[in-house]
N, C-alpha and C positions, 0 to 999 in steps of 0.2 A: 481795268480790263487788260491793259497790256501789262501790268503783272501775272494776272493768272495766265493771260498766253506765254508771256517768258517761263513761266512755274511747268508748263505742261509741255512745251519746247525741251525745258532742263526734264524733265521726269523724261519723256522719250529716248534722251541722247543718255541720260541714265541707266534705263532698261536695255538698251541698248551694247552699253559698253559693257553692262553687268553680264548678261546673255555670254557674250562676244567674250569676253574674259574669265569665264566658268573655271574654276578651280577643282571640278572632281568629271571621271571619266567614269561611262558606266560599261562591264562588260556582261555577253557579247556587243558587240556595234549593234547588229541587228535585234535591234528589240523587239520589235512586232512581230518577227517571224521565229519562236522559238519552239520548240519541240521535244517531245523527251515519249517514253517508252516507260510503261507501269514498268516498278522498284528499280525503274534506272536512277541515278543520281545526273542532276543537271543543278551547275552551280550560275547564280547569280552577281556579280563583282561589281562593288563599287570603289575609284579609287580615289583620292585628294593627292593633287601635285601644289597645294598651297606651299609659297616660303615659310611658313612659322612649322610645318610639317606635322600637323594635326588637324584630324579630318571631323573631330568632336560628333564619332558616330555613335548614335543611341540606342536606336531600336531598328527590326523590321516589319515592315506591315505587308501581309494577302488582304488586298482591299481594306477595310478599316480594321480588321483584326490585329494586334501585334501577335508576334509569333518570340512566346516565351521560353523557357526549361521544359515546361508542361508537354510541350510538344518535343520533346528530341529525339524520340526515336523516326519523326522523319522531318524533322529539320535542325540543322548544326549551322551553328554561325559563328564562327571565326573573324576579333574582328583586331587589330592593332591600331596605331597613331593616324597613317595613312590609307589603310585598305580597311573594307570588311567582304564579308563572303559570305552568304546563306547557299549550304548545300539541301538541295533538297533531294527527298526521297520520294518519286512523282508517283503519285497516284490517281484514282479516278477524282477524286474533290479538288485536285489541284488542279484539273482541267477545270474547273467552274471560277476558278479566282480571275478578274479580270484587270486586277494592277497590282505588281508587285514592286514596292519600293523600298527606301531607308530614310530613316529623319535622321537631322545632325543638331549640332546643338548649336551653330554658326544660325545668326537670325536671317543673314542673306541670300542663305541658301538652306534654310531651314527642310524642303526636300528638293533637294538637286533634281531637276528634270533629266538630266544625263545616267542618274538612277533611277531610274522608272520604267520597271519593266513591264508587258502589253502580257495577255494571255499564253498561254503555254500549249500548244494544241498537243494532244494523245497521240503517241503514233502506235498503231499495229505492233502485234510482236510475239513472240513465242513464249512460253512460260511454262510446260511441262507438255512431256511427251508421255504418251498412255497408249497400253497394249493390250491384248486382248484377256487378258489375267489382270484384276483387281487391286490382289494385293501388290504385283508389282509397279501399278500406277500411283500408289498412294506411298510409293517410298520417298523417302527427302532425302535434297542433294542430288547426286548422280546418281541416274537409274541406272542398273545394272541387271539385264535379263539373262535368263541362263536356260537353253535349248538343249535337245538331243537332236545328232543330225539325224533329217527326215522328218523333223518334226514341220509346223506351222512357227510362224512369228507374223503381227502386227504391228507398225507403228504409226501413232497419231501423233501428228502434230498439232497443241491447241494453241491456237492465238486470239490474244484480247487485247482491242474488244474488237469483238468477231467483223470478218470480212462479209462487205456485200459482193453478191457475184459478179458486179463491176467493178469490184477493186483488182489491182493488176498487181501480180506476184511479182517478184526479182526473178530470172528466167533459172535459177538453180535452188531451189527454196531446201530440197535436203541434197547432201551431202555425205560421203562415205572416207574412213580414215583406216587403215591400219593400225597407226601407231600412235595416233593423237597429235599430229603434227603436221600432214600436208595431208589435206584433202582435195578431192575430185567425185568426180563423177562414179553414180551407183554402181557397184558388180552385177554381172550378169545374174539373174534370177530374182531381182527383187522388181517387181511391178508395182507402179502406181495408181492406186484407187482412183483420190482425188488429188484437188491439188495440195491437200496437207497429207492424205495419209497412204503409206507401202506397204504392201507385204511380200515376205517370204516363202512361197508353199510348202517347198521342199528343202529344210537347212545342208550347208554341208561346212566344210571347214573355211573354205574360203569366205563366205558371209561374215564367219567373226572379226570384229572389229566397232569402231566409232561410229556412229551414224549421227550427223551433224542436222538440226533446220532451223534456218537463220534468215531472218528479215528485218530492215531496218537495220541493221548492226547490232542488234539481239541474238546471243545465239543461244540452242538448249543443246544438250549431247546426249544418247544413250550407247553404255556399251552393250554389245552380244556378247555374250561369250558360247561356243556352239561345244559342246563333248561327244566322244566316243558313246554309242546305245551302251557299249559294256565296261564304261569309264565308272559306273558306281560298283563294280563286280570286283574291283581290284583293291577297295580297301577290304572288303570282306577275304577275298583271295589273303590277302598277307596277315589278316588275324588268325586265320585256318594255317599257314604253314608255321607263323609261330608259334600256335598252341600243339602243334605237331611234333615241332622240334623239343617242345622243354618237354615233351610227354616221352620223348626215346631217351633224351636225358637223363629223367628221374627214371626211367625204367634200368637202363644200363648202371643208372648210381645204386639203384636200389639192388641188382643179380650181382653187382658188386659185397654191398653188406654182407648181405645173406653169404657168400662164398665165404668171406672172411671168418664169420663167425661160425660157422659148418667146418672150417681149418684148424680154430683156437677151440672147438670144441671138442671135437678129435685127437688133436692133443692134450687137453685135458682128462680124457678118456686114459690114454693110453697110459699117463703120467700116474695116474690111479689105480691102474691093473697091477699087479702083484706078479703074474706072467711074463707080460709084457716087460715090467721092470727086472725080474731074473734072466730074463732072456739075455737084455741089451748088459747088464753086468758080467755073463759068462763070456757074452760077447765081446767086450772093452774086456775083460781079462787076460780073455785071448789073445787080443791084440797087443797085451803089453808084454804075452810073454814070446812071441815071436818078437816082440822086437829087441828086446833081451837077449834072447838068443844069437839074434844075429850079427 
């Protein structure tokens, strides 16, 4: 009896010292409280500060799954002697995972509790912006609208997964930029629908620019670009004076030819005539005998 009490005594002061003497760190600190935003990336860190400087990390597991090659287009795992890292690319199934950890190959700590991470809750967020035309919603990458002023412009903001009407916005949810570099507060004429989406009724030049909507620290952009009503008139404009100009060109090259050859024909005319030709020899006769003379 008072063996097995000494045995369970030593096991406790055991657990204890092992706990208390933990060789791997997990980051963040906050484990239970983590969060991430659909195709954001949120990294998972496990690290080992053991002396021998080998943390003998194996795999990683979402609940009992390990998470192999198979999966890489949303999960990368980076791992060395002392650190590993699963970067994830969060999406809606990874909100359903309720422990995310690492197994090592150390029997003591076969999974380190200090890596073990708790649920990853969804956050809100913007993911494309769509406007009253079709094809310009379904562009990838940055949207890029293109108006005539006086026209109409719509912008929607969508975010997933969708808000209830007691979810509470950030009090500047879009945003307007110039230059793509410091934003503020919308210009005059763009009114707000709802709380995601603006329009423009009447464009003019000053509208053009970035239109920023951002929540949670997600942001989307679209540019406007606003033109002149008679901004498509001027490429047409300068193919009409070019085809103008090479047409007086060829014209004046061509009343050119024609002279020339109207010149060299004339004289071959004349060079032919038998008249013509007695003439100009009386005449050079003449001339050579005044000069004789004088």
């Amino acid at each position: 009896m008072a063996n097995i009490q000494f045995y369970l005594i030593f096991l406790i002061i055991f657990n204890i010292y092992h706990l208390s003497n933990s060789q791997y760190t997990g980051l963040p600190k906050d484990k239970q409280s983590l969060s991430a935003a659909l195709k954001q990336k949120i990294e998972l860190i496990c690290q080992y500060t053991g002396s021998d400087g080998n943390g003998e990390f194996t795999v990683w597991y979402k609940d009992s799954e390990i998470l192999d090659k198979n999966l890489a287009d949303r999960y990368e795992i980076i791992t060395t002697q002392n650190e590993t890292k699963l970067i994830i690319t969060f999406n809606e199934t990874d909100e359903k995972v309720g422990r995310w950890m690492v197994a090592t190959g150390k029997s003591a700590w076969a999974y380190p509790s200090e890596c073990q991470f708790g649920r990853i809750s969804l956050n809100a967020s913007p993911q494309k912006i769509v406007t009253d035309k079709a094809a310009e919603s379904e562009q990838e990458g940055e949207l890029i609208v293109r108006r005539i002023v006086k026209e109409r412009v719509k912008f929607d903001c969508v975010i997933e997964p969708k808000l209830n009407p007691s979810n509470k916005l950030q009090k500047r949810l879009w945003e307007y930029s110039a230059d793509n570099v410091t934003y503020g507060p919308l210009p005059a004429g763009v009114r707000r629908l709802t709380r995601t989406r603006i329009v423009i009724e009447k464009l003019n030049k000053t509208h053009q620019g970035y239109y920023r909507c951002s929540l949670n620290n997600q942001s989307i952009i679209a540019l406007l670009r606003v033109k002149d009503p008679y901004a498509a008139l001027w490429p047409f404009l300068g193919i009409v004076s070019t085809v103008l100009v090479l047409i007086v060109i060829i014209l004046l090259f061509e009343k050119r030819q024609k002279d020339a050859k109207k010149k060299a024909a004339a004289q071959a005319d004349d060079a032919n005539n038998p008249l013509v030709t007695s003439s100009k020899k009386v005449i050079d006769d003449d001339v050579k005998k005044q000069t004789v003379n004088a």
